[in-house]
N, C-alpha and C positions, 0 to 999 in steps of 0.2 A: 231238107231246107228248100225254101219254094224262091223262087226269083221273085225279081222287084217287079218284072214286066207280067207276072203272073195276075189273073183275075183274080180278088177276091169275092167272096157270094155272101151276103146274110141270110140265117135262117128266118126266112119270115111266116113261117108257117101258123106261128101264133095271131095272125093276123085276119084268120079264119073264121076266129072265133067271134069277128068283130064287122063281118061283112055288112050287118045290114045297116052300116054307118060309112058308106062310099067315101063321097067327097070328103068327109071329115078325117078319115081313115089314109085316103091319100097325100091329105094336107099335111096331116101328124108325121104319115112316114117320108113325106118329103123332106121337113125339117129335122125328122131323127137321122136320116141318112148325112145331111152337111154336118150334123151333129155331130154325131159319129166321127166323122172325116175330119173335124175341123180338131174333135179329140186326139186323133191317131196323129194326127201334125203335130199339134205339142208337147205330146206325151214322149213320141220318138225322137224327134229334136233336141227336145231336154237330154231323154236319157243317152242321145247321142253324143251333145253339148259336155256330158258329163264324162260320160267315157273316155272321150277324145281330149278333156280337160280346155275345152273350146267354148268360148259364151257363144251363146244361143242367139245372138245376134249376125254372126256369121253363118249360120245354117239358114236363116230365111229367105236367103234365092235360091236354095236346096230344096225346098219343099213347097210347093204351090198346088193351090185347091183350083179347079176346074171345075166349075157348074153349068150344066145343060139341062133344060126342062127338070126332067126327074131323076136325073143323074146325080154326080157329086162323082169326083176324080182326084187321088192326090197324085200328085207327080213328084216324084223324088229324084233329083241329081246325086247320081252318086261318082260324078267323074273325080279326079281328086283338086282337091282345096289348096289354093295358093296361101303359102304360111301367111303371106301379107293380111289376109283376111283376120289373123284371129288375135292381130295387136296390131303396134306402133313398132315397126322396125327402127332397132339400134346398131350404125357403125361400130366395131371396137377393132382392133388390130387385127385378131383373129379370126376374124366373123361376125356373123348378124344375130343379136340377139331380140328373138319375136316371142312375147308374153311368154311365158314360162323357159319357155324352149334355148337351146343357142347351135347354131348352124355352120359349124366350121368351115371357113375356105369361102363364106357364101360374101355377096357384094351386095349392096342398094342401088337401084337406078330405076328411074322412071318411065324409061324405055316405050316414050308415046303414050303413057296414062299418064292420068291425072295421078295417084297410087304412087308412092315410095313399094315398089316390086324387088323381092329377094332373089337373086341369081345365084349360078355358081357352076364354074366352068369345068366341062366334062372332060376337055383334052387342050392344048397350046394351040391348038389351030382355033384361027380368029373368030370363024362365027361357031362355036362349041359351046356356047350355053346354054343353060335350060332354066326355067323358072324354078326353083323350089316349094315344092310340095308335101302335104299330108295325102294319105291313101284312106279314104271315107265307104271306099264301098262294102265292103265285109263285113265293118262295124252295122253299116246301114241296114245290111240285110238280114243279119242276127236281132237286129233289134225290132224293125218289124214283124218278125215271124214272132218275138217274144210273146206279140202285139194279140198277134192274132186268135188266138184261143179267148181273147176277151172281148173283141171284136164283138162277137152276135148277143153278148151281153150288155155289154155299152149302147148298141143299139136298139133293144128292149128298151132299156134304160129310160130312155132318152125319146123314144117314141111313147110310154107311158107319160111321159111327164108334157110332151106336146099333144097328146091326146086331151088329157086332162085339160091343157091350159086353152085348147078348142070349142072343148065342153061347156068349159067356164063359161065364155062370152066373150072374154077378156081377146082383146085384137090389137 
């Protein structure tokens, strides 16, 4: 299993074959490359979103694409996710119940945010709370590596088709 913080490399090698078109050849793979990347966000997210039974609206401050010149970067958070995130927190007698989920013993307070924030106190002594949490990073990193073996396919992919769409004319 490779970390999150690990490089990923595409095979560009097929890219050889097509040298004596420069500029156009770097334009294409510059666009397959965010392509790519902008792929590998959604696709992970989703199947994150899924797994963890979380809409995919809470994961997009989890995942952010970074562009420099010829680059293209995703950055993934994998710290863990405050349940607050992935519903509308409910008082009941027992506990907080946050979209699907219910959190025994847990409180609502706003605690200096704007956010109704889920608590739930770890011992009787007065400052003993902690925010309540989901654990994202495991899920995170099984699913990218899922990822990855499609990775230099997708960006084939995707560099053919901004090839072509260079070729075309079409801007």
């Amino acid at each position: 299993m490779t970390s999150l913080n690990s490089k990923m490399v595409l095979d560009t090698r097929f890219l050889t074959r097509l040298s004596y078109l420069p500029d156009e050849l770097a334009k294409a793979a510059k666009q397959a490359v965010i392509k790519t990347n902008r792929w590998l966000r959604a696709a992970s997210m989703a199947d994150l979103g899924y797994e963890l039974k979380i809409d995919a609206k809470a994961m997009t401050t989890r995942f952010r694409i970074y562009k420099n010149g010829g680059t293209s970067k995703l950055w993934v958070g994998v710290r863990n996710l405050g349940v607050h995130r992935i519903g509308t927190p409910v008082q009941n007698a027992k506990g907080v119940q946050v979209g699907g989920r219910f959190y025994e013993g847990a409180f609502i307070s706003p605690m200096n945010s704007d956010q109704l924030l889920v608590f739930r106190r770890k011992s009787k002594a007065r400052k003993s709370i902690a925010l309540v949490t989901i654990e994202i990073g495991e899920e995170a990193d099984a699913i990218i590596d899922s990822y990855l073996p499609d990775l230099n396919r997708k960006f084939e992919e995707f560099f053919h088709r901004e090839y072509k769409f260079i070729l075309s004319g079409s801007k």
